[in-house]
C-alpha positions as CSV (number, residue, x, y, z in Angstrom):
1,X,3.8,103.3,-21.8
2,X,2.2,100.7,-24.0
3,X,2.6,101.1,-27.6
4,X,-1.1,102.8,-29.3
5,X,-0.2,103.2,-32.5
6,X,-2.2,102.2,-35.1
7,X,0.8,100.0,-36.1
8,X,1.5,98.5,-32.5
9,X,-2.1,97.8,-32.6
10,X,-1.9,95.3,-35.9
11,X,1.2,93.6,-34.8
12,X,-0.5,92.8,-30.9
13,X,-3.6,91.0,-32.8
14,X,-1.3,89.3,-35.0
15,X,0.6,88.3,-32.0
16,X,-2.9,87.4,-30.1
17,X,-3.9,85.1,-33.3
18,X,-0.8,83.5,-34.2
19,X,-1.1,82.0,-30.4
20,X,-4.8,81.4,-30.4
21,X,-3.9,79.2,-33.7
22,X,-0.7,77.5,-32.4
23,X,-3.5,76.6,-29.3
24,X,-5.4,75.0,-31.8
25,X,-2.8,72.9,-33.3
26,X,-1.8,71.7,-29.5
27,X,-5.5,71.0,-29.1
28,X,-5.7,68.6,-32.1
29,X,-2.7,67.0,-31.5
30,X,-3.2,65.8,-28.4
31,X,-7.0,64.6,-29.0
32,X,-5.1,62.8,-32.3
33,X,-7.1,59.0,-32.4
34,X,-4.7,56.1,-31.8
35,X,-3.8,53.9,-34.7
36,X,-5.3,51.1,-33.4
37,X,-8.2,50.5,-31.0
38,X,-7.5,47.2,-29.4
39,X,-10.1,45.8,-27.4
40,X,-10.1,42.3,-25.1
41,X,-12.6,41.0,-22.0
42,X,-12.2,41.2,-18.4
43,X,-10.4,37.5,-18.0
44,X,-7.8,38.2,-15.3
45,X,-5.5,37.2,-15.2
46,X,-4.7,37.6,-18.7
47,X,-6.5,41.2,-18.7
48,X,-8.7,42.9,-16.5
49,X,-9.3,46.4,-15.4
50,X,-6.8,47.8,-12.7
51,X,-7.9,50.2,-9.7
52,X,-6.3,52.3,-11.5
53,X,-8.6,52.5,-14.6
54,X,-5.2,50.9,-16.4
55,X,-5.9,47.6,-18.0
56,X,-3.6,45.2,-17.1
57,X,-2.7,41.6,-16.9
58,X,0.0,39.0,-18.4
59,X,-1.3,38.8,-21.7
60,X,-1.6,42.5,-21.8
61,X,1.9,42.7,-21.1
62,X,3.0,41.0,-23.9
63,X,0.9,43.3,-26.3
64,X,2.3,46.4,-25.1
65,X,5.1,45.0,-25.6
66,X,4.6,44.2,-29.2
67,X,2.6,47.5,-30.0
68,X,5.4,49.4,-28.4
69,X,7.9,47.8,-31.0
70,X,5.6,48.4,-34.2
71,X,5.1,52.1,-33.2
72,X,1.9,52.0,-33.3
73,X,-0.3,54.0,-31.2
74,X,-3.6,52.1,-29.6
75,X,-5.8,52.1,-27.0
76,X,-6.8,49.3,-25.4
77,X,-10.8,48.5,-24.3
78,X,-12.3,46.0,-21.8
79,X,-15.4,44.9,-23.4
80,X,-17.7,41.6,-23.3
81,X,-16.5,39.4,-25.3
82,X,-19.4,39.1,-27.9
83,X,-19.0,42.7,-28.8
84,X,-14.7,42.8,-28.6
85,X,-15.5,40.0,-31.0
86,X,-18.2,42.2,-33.4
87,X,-16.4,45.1,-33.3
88,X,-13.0,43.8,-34.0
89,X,-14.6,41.9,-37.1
90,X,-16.5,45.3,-38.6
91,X,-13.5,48.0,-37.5
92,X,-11.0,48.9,-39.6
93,X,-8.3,50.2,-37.0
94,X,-9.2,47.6,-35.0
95,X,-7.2,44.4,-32.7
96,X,-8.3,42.5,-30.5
97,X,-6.5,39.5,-27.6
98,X,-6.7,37.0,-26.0
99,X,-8.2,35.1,-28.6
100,X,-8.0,31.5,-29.2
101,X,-7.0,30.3,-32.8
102,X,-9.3,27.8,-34.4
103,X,-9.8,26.8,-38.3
104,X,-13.6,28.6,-37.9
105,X,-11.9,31.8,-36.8
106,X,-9.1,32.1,-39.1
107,X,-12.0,32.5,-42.1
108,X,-12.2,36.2,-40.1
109,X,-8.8,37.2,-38.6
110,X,-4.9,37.5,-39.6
111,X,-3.1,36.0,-36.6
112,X,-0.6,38.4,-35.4
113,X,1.3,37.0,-32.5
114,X,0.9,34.2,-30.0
115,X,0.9,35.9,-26.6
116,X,0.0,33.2,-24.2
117,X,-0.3,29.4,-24.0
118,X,-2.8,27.7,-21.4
119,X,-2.8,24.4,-19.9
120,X,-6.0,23.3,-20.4
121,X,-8.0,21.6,-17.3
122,X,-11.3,20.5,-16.5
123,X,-11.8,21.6,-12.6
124,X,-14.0,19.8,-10.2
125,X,-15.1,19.9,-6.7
126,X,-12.4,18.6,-4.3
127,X,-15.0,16.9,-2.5
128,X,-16.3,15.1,-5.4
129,X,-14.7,12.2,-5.4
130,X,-16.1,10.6,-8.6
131,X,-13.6,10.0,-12.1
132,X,-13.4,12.8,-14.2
133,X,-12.4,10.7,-17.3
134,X,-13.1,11.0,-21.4
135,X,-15.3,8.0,-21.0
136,X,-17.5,9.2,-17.9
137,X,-17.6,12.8,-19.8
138,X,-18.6,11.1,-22.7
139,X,-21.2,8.9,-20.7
140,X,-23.0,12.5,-20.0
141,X,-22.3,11.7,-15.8
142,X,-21.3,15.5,-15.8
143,X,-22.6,18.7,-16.2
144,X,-19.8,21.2,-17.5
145,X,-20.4,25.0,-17.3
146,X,-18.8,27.0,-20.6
147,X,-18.9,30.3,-21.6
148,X,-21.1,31.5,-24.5
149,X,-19.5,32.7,-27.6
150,X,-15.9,32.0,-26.2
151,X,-13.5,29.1,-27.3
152,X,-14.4,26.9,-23.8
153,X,-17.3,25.7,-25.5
154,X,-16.0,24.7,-28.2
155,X,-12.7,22.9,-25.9
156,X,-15.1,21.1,-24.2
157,X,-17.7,19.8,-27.0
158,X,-14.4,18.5,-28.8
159,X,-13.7,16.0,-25.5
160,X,-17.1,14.7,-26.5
161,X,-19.5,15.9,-23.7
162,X,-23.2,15.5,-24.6
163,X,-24.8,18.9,-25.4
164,X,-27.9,18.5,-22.9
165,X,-24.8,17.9,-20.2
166,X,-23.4,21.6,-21.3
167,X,-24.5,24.8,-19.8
168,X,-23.9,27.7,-21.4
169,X,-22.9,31.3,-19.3
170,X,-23.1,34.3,-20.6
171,X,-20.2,35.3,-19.5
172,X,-16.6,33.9,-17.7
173,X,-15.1,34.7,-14.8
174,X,-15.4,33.7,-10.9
175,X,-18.5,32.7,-11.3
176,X,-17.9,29.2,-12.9
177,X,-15.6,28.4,-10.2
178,X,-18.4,29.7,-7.8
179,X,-21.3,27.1,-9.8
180,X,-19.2,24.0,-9.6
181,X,-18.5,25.4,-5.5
182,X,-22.8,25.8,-5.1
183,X,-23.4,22.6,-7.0
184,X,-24.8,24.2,-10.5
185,X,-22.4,22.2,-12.3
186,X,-19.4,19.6,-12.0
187,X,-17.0,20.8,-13.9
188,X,-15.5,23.9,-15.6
189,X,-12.3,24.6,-18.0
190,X,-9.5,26.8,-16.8
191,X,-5.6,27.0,-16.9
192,X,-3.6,24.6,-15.1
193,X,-0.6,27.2,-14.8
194,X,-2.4,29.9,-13.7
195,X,-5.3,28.8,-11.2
196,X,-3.6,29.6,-8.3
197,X,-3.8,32.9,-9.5
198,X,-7.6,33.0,-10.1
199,X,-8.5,31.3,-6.9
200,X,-6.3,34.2,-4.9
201,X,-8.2,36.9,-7.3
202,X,-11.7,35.7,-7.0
203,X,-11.5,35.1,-3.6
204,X,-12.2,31.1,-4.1
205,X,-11.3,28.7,-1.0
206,X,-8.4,27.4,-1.0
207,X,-8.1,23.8,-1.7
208,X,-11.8,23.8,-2.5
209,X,-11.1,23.4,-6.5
210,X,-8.9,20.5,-8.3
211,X,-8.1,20.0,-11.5
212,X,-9.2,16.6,-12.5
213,X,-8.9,16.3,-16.8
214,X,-6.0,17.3,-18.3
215,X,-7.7,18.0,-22.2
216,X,-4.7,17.3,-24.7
217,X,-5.4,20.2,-26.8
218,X,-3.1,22.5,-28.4
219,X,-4.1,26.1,-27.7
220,X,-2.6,29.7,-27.8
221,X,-4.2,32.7,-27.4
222,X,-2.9,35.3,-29.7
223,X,-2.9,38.9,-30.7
224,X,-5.1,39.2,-33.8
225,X,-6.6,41.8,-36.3
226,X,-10.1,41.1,-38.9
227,X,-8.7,41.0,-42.7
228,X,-10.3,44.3,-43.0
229,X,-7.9,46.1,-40.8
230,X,-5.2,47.8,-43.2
231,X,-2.5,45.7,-43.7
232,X,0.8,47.4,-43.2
233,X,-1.2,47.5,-39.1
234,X,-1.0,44.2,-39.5
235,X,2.3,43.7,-41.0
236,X,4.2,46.3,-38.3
237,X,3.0,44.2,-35.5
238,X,3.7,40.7,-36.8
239,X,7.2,42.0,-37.7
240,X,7.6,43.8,-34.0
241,X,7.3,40.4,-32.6
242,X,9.7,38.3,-34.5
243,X,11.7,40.8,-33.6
244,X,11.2,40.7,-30.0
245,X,11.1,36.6,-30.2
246,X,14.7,36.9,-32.1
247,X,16.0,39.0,-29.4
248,X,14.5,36.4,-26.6
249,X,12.3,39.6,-25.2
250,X,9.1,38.0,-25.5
251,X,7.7,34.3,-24.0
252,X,4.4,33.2,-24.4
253,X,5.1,31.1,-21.1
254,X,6.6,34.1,-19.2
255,X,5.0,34.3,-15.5
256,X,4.0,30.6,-15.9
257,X,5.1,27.4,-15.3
258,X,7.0,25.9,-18.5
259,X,5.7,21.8,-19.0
């Protein structure tokens, strides 16, 4: 027979409440925010958006990796890259990747960790036949297809292309490879190491793409955080990787070619 005394009464609802309340406290834990929000662009196949939901990709690797050493609990976000960049400036709990260093951008962001190194190339046709040198770049007798806002610009106004010869896309991706295949433009930057890879992903023809300007610049993309982000964020990560660097478990050339 269940207990109806006034007293078995009070002790059932202080049972019933002590559980709603531990409830609670499993509630809020588990809807906790990260530590740090870590946002990047769809650029496969240094990070892109699995089947899955999951974003993956060889750089991304490499900041799990690091993230995972710190402690730190993130979450990472595909975004275009003009707003990863915006928000990652104006955030305070906020990194963001792949992000080419430059002098401009280090006025805006603490450079955590180098987590990949490119081979830069300026890609051309197969079938056009025609030399892809400084001289003939600088002679304007291409048109070159960059990405707005994103370091190929700025890679290929450094080799000395005339402006009116640069088009600007919104975005990068597939479809540069896909202009220079339709005749849009001549050229386009990518990675030496890791266009094999693209031209499987993006469905390109095979053999239908060369690289045909080797651009001697020296570029890594790194992990990286805006000077307003709290510093000890900062500090946790940059120490997690020398410490996965000491012990040899991190390579910014891992999954590539070494020159």
């Amino acid at each position: 027979m269940a207990d109806v005394s006034p007293m078995g009464g009070k002790a059932a609802s202080l049972t019933i409440m002590v559980a709603v309340i531990g409830l609670y406290v499993l509630m809020a834990g588990s809807s906790q925010a990260s530590d740090i929000t870590i946002y990047t662009e769809d650029y496969p196949p240094y990070s892109f958006m699995a089947d899955d939901g999951m974003v993956e990709g060889r750089a991304t690797v490499r900041v799990r990796r690091i993230m995972a050493e710190a402690g730190l609990s993130y979450e990472i976000r595909v975004l275009p890259w003009p707003r990863a960049e915006f928000r990652a400036r104006k955030e305070k709990q906020a990194f963001i990747y792949s992000l080419a260093r430059s002098s401009e951008r280090s006025a805006h962001y603490d450079w955590i960790a180098p987590i990949a190194k490119p081979d830069m190339y300026l890609f051309a046709r197969t079938d056009d036949k025609r030399t892809v040198s400084l001289e003939t770049l600088r002679r304007g007798e291409f048109v070159a297809v960059c990405t707005e806002k994103d370091a190929s610009c700025g890679i290929i106004r450094r080799a000395g292309i005339p402006e009116e010869r640069l088009l600007i896309g919104a975005s990068a991706g597939s479809s540069e490879a896909m202009m220079i295949l339709y005749g849009r433009a001549d050229l386009f930057l990518g990675d030496k190491r890791l266009h094999p890879v693209r031209v499987a992903s993006d469905e390109i023809p095979p053999g239908s793409i060369r690289p045909a300007l080797k651009l001697d610049e020296d570029i890594s993309f790194y992990l990286a955080a805006g000077f307003q982000v709290d510093e000890s964020f900062r500090t946790r990560a940059r120490e997690a990787y020398a410490r996965l660097a000491a012990r040899g478990e991190i390579d910014v050339y891992e999954g590539n070619t070494r020159p």
